[in-house]
C-alpha positions as protocol buffer text, in pm:
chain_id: "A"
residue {
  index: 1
  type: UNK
  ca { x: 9122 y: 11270 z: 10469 }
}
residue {
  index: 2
  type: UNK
  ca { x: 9387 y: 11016 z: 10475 }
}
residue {
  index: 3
  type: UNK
  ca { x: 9200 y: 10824 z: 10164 }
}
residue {
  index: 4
  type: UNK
  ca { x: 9300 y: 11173 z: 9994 }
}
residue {
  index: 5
  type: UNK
  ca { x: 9627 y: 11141 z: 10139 }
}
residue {
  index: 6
  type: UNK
  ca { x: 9652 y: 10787 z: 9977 }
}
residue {
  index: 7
  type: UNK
  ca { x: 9521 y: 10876 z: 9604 }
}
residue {
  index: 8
  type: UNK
  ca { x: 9804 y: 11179 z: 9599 }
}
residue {
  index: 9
  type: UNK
  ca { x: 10012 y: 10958 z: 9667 }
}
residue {
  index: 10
  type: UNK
  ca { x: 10194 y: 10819 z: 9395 }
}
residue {
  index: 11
  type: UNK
  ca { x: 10208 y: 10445 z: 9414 }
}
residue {
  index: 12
  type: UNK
  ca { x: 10369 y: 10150 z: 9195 }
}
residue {
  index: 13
  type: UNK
  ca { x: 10244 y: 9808 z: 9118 }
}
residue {
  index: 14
  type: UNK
  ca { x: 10482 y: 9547 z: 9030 }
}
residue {
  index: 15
  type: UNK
  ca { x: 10569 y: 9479 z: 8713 }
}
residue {
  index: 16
  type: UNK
  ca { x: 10784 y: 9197 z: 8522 }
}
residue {
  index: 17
  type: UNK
  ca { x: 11036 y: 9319 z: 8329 }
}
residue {
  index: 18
  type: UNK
  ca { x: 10949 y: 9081 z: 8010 }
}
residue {
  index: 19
  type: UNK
  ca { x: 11156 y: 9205 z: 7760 }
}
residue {
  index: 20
  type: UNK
  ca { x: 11500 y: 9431 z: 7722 }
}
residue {
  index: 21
  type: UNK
  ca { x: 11623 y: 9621 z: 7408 }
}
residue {
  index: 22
  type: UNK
  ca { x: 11940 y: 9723 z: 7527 }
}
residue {
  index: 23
  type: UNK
  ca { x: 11983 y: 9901 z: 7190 }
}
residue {
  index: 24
  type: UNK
  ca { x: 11762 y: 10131 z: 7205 }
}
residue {
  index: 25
  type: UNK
  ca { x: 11766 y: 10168 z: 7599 }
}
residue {
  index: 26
  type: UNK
  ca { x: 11412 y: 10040 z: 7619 }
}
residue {
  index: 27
  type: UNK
  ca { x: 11244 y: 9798 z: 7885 }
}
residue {
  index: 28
  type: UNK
  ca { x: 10925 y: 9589 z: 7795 }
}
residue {
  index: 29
  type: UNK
  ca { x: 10721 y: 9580 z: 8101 }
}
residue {
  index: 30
  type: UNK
  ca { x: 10422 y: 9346 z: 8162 }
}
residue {
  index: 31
  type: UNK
  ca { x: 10108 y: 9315 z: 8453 }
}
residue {
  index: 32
  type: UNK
  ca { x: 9963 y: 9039 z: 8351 }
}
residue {
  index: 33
  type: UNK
  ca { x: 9701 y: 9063 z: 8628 }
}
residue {
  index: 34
  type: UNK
  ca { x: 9585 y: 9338 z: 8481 }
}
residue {
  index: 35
  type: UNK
  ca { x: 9660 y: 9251 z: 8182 }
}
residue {
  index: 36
  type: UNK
  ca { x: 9893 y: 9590 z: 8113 }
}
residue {
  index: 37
  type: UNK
  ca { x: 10239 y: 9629 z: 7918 }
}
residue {
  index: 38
  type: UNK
  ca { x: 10426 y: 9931 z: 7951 }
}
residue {
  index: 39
  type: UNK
  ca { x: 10761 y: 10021 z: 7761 }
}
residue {
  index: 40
  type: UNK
  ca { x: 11014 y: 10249 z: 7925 }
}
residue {
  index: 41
  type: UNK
  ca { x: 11317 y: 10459 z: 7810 }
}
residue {
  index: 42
  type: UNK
  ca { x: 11555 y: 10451 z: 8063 }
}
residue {
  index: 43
  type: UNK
  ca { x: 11958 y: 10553 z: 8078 }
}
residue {
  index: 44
  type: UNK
  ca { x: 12274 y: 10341 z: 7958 }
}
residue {
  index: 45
  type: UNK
  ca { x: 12365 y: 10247 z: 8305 }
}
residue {
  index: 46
  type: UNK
  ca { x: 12017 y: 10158 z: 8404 }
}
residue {
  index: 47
  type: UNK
  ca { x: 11967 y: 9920 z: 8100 }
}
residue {
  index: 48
  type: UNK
  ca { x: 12289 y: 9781 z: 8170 }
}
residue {
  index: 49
  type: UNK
  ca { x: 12197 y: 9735 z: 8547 }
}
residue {
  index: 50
  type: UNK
  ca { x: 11938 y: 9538 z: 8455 }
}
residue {
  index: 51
  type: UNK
  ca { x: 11999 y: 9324 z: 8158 }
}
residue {
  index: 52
  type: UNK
  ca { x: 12249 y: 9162 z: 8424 }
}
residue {
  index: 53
  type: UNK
  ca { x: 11996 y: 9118 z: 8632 }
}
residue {
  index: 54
  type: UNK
  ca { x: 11736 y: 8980 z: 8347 }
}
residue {
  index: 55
  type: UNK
  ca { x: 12080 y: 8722 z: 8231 }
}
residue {
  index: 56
  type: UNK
  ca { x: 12082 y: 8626 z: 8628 }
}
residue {
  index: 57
  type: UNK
  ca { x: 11739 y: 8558 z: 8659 }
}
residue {
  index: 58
  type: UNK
  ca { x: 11688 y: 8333 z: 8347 }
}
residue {
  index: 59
  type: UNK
  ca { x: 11955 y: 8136 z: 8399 }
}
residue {
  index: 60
  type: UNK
  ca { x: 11845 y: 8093 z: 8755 }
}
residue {
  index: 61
  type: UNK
  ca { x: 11457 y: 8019 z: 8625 }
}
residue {
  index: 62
  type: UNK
  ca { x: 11344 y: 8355 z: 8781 }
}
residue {
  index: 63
  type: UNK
  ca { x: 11105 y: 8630 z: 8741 }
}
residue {
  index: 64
  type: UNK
  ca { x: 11205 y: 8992 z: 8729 }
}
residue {
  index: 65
  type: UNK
  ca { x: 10987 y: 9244 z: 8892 }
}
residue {
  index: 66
  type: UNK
  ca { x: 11008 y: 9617 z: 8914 }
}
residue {
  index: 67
  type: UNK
  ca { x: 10799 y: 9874 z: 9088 }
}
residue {
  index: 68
  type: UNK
  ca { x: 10648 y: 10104 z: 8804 }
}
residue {
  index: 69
  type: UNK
  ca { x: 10450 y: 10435 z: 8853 }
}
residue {
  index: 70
  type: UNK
  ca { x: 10218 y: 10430 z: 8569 }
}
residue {
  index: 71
  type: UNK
  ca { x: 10124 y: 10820 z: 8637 }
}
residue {
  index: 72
  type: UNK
  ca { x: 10430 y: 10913 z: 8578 }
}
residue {
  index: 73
  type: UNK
  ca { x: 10535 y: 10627 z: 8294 }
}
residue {
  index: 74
  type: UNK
  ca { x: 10887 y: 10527 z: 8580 }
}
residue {
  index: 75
  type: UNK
  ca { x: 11027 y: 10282 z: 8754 }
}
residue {
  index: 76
  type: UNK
  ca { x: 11016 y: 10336 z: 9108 }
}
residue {
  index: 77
  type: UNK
  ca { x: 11222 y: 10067 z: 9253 }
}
């Protein structure tokens, strides 16, 4: 019962934002442990949200993670 309760759940694995194409609202996400890229549409002010956050990171020498539900092709936090 609660491993059913677990698969139904939808649940994100952690993905590196690796790329961002701010033109075309698009974000290039990579799993490199599994060896999985993903690219997602999302909205002006979310592609703005994070190519600020991508800028802050590289210049600080840091990764950029997000949680992404491959089911459903979205970021999840």
């Amino acid at each position: 019962m609660v491993e059913q309760l677990q698969e139904e759940q939808s649940v994100g694995k952690l993905y590196m934002i690796e790329e961002i194409d701010a033109e075309n609202n698009v974000l290039v996400l990579a799993n490199y442990i599994f060896d999985k890229r993903s690219k997602v549409v999302v909205s002006d002010e979310q592609i703005e949200y994070y190519a600020e956050r991508f800028d802050d990171a590289l210049c600080n020498n840091l990764f950029l993670f997000v949680e992404f539900d491959e089911t459903r092709g979205a970021i999840i936090g």
